[in-house]
PDB file of N, CA, C and O in Angstrom:
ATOM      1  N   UNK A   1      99.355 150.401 120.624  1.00  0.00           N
ATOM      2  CA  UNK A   1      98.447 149.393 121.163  1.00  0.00           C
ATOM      3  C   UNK A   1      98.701 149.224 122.666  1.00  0.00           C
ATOM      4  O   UNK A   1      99.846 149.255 123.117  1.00  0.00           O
ATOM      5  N   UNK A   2      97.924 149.095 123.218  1.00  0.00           N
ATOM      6  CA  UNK A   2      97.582 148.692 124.454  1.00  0.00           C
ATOM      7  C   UNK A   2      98.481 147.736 125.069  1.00  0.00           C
ATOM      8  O   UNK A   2      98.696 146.747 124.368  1.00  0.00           O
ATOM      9  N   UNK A   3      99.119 147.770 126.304  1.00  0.00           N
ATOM     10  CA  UNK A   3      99.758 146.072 126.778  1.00  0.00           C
ATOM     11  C   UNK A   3      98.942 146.144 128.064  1.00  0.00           C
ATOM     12  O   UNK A   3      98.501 147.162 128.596  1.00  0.00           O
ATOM     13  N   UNK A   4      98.791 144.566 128.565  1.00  0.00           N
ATOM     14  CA  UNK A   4      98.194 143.830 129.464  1.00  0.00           C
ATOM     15  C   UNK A   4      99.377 143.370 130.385  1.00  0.00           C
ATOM     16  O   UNK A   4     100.371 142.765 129.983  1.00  0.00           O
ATOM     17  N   UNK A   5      99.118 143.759 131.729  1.00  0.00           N
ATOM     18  CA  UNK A   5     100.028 142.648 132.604  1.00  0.00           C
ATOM     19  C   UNK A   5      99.278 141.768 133.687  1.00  0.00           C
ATOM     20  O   UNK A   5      98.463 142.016 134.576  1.00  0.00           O
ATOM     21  N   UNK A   6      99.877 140.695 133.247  1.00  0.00           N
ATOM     22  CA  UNK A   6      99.209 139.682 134.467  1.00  0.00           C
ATOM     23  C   UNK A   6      99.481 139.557 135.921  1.00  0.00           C
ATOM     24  O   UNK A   6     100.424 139.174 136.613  1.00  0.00           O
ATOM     25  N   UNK A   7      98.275 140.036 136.119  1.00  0.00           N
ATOM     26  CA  UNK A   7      98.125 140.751 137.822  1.00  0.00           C
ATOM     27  C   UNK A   7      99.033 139.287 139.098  1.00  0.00           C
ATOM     28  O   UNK A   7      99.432 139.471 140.248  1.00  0.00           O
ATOM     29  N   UNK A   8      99.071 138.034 138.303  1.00  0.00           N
ATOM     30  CA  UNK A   8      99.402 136.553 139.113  1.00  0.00           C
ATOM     31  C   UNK A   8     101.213 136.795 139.074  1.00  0.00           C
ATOM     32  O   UNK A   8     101.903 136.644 140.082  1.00  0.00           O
ATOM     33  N   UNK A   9     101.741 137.164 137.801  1.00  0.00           N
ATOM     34  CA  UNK A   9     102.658 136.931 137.310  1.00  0.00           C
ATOM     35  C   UNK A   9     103.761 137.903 137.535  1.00  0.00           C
ATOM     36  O   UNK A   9     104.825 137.835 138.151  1.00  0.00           O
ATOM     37  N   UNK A  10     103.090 138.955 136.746  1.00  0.00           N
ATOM     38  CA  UNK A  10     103.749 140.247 135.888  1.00  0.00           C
ATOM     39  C   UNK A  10     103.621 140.355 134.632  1.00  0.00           C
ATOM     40  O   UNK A  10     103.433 141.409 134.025  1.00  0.00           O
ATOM     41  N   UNK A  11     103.718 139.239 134.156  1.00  0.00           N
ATOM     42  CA  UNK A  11     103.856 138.792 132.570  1.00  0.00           C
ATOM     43  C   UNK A  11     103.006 139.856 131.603  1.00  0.00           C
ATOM     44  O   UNK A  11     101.803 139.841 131.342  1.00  0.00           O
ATOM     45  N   UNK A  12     104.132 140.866 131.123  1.00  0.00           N
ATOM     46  CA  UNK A  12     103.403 141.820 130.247  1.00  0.00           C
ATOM     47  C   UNK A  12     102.863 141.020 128.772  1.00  0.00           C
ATOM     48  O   UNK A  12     103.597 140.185 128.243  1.00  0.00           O
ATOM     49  N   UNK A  13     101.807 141.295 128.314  1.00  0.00           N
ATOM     50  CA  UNK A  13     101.617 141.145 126.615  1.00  0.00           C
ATOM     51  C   UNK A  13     101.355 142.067 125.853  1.00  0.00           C
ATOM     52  O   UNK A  13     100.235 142.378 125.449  1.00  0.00           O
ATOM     53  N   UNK A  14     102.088 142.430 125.673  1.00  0.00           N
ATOM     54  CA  UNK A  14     102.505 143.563 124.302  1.00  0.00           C
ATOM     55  C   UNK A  14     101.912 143.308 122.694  1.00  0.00           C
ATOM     56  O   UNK A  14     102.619 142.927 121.761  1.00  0.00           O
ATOM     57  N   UNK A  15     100.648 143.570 122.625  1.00  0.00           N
ATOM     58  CA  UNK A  15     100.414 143.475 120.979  1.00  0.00           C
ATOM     59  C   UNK A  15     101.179 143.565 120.238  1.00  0.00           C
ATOM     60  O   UNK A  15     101.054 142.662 119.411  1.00  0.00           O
ATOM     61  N   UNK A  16     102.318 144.460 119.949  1.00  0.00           N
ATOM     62  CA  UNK A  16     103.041 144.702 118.998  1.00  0.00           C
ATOM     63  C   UNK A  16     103.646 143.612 118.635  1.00  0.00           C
ATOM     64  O   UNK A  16     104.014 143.524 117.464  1.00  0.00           O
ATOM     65  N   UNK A  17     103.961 142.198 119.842  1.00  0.00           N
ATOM     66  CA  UNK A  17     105.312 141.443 119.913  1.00  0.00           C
ATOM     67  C   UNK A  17     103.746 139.968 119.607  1.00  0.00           C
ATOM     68  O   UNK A  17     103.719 139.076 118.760  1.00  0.00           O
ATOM     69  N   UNK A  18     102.968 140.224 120.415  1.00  0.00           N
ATOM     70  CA  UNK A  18     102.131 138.849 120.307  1.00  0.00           C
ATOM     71  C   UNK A  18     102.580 137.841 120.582  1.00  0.00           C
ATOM     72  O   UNK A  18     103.787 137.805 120.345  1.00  0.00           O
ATOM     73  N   UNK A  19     102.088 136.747 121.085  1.00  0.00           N
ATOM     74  CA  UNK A  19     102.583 135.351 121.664  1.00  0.00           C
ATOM     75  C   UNK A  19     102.834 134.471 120.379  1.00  0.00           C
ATOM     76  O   UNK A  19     101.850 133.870 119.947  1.00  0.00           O
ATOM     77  N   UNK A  20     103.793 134.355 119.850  1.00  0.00           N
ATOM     78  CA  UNK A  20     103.748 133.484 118.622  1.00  0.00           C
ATOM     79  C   UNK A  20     104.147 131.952 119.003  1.00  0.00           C
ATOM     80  O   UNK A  20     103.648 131.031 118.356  1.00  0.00           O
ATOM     81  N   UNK A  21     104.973 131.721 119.969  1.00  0.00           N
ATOM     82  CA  UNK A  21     105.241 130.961 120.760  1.00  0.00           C
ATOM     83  C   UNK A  21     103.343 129.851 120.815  1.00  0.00           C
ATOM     84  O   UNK A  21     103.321 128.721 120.327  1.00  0.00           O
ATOM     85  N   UNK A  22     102.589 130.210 121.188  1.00  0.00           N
ATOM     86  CA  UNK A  22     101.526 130.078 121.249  1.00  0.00           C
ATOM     87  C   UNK A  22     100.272 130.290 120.176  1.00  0.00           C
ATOM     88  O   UNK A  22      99.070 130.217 120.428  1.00  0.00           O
ATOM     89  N   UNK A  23     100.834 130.538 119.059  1.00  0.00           N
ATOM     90  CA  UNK A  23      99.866 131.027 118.282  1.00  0.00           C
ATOM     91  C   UNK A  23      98.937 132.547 117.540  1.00  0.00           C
ATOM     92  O   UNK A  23      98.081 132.747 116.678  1.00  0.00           O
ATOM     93  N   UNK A  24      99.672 133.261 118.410  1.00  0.00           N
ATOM     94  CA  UNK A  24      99.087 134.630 118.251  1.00  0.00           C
ATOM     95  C   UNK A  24     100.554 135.424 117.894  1.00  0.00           C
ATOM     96  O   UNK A  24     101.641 135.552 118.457  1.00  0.00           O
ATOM     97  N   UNK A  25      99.788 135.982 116.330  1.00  0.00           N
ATOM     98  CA  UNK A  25     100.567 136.454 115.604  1.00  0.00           C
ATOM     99  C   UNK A  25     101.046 137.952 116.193  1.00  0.00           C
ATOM    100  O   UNK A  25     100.441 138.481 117.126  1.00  0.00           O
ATOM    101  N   UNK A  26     101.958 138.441 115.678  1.00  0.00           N
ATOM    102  CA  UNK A  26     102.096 140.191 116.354  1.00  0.00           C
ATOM    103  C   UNK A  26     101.343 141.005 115.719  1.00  0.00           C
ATOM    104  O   UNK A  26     101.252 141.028 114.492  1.00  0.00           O
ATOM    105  N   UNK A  27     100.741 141.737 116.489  1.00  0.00           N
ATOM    106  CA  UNK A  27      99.589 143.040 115.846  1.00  0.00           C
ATOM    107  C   UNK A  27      98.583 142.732 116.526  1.00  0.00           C
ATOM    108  O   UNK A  27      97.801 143.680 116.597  1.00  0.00           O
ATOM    109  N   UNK A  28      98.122 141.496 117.258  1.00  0.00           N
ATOM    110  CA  UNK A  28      97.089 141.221 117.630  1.00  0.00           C
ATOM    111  C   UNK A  28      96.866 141.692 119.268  1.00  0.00           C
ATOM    112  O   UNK A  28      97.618 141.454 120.213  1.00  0.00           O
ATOM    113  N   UNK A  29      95.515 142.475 119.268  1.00  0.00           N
ATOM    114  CA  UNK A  29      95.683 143.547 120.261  1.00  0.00           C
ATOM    115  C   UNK A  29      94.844 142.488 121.288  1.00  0.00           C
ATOM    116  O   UNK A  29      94.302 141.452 120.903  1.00  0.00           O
ATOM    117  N   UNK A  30      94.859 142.895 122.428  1.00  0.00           N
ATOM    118  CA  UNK A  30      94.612 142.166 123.455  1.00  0.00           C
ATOM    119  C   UNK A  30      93.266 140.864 123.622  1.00  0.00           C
ATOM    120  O   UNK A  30      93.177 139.666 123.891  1.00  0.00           O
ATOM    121  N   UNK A  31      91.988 142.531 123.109  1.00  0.00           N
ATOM    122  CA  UNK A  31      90.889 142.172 123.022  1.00  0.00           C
ATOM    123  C   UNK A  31      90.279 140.695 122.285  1.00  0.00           C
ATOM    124  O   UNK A  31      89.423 139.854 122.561  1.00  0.00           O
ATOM    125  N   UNK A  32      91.652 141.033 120.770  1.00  0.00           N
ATOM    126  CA  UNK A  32      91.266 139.990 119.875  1.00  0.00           C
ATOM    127  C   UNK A  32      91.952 138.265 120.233  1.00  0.00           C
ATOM    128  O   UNK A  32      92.202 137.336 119.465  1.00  0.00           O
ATOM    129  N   UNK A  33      92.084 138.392 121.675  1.00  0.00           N
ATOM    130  CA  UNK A  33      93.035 137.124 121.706  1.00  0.00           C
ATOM    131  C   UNK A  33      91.755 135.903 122.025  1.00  0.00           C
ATOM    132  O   UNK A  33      90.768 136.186 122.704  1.00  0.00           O
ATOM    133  N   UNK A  34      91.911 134.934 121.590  1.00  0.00           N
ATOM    134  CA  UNK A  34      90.832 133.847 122.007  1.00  0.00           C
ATOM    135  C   UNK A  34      90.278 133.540 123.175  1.00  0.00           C
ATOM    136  O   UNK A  34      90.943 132.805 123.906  1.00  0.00           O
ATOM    137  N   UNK A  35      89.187 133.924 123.568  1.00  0.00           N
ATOM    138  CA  UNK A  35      88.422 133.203 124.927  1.00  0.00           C
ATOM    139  C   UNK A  35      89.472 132.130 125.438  1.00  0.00           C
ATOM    140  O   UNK A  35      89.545 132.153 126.667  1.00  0.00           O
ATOM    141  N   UNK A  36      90.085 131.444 125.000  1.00  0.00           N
ATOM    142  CA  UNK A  36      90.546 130.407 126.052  1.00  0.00           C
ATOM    143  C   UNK A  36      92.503 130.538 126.159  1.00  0.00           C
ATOM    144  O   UNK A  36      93.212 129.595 126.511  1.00  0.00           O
ATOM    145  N   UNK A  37      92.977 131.798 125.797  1.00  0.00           N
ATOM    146  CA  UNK A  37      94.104 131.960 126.003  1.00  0.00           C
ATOM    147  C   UNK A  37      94.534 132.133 127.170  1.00  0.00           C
ATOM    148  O   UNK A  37      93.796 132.629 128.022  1.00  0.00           O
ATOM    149  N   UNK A  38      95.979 131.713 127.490  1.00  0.00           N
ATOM    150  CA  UNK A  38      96.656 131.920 128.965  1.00  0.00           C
ATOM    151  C   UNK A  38      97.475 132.525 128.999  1.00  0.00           C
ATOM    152  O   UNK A  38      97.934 132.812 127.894  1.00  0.00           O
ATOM    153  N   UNK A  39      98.150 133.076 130.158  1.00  0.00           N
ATOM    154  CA  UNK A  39      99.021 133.464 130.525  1.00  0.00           C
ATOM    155  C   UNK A  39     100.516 132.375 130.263  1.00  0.00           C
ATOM    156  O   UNK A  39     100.923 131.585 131.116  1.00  0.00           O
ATOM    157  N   UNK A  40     100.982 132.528 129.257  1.00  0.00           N
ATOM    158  CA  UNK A  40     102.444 131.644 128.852  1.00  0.00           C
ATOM    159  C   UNK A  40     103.274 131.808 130.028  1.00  0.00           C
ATOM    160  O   UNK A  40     104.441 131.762 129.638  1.00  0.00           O
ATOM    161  N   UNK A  41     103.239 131.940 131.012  1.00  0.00           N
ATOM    162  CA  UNK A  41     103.772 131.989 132.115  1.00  0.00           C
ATOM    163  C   UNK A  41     103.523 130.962 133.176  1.00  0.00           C
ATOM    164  O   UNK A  41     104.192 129.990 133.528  1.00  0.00           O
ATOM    165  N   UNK A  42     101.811 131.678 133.792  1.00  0.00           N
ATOM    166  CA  UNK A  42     101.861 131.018 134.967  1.00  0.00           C
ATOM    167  C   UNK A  42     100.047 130.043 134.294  1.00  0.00           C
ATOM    168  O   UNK A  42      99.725 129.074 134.982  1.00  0.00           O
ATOM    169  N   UNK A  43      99.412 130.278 133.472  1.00  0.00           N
ATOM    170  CA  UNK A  43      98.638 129.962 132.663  1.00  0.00           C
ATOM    171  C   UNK A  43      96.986 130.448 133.379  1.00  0.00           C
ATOM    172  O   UNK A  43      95.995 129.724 133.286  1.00  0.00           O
ATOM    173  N   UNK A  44      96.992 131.495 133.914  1.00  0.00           N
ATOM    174  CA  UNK A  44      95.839 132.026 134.343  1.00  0.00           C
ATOM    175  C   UNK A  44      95.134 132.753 133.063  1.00  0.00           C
ATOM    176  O   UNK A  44      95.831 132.957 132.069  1.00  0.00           O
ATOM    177  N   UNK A  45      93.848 133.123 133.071  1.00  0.00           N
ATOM    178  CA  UNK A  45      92.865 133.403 131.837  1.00  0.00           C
ATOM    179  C   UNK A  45      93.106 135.037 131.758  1.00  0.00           C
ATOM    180  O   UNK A  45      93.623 135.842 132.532  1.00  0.00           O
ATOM    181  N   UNK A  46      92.558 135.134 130.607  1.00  0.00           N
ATOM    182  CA  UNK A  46      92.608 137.010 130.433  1.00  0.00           C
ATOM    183  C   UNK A  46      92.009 137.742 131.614  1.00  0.00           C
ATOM    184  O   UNK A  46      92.542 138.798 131.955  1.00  0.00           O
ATOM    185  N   UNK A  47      90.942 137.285 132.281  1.00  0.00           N
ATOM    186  CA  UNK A  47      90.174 137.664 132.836  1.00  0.00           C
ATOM    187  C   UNK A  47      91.338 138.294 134.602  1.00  0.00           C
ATOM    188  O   UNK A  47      90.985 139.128 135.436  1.00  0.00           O
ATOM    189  N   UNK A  48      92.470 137.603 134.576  1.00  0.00           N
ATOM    190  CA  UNK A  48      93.624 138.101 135.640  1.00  0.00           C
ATOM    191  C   UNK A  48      94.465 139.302 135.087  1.00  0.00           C
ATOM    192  O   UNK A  48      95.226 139.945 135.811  1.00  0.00           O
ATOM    193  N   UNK A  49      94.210 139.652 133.287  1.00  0.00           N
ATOM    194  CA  UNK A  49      94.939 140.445 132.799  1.00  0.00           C
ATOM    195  C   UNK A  49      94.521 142.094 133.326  1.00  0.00           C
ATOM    196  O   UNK A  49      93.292 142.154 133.326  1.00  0.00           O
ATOM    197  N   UNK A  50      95.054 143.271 133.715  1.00  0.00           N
ATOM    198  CA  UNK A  50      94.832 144.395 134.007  1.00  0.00           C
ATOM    199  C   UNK A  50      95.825 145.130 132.714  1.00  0.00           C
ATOM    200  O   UNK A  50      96.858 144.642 132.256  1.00  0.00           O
ATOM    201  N   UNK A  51      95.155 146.468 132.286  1.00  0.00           N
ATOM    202  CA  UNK A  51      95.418 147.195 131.222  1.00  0.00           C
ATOM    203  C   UNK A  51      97.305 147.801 131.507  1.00  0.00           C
ATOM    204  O   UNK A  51      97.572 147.111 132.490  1.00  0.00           O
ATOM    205  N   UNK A  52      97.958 148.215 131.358  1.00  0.00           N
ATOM    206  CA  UNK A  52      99.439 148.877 131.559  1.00  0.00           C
ATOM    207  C   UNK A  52      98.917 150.211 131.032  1.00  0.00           C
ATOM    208  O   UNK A  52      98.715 150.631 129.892  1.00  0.00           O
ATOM    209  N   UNK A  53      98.699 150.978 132.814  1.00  0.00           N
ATOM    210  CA  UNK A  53      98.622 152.336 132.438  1.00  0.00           C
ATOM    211  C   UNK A  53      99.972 153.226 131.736  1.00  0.00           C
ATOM    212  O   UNK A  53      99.838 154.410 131.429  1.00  0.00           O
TER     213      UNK A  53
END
């Protein structure tokens, strides 16, 4: 699966590991994360997230 890092932060999200901390179970791949999720970091929207070539 795919990981995302937050372009504000760094803050990688790794599907495999998922934010459970927050609600999102592991397995859950980027795409499927809720319209209004943040960055558990610095709390910016997916929309700051860039793919981890």
């Amino acid at each position: 699966m795919t990981k995302y890092e937050c372009t504000a932060c760094g803050y990688v999200y790794d599907p495999a590991q998922g934010d459970p901390e927050n609600g999102i179970a592991p397995g859950t791949a980027f795409a499927d994360l809720p319209e209004d999720w943040v960055c558990p970091l610095c709390g910016v929207g997916k929309e700051e997230f860039e793919e981890v070539k």
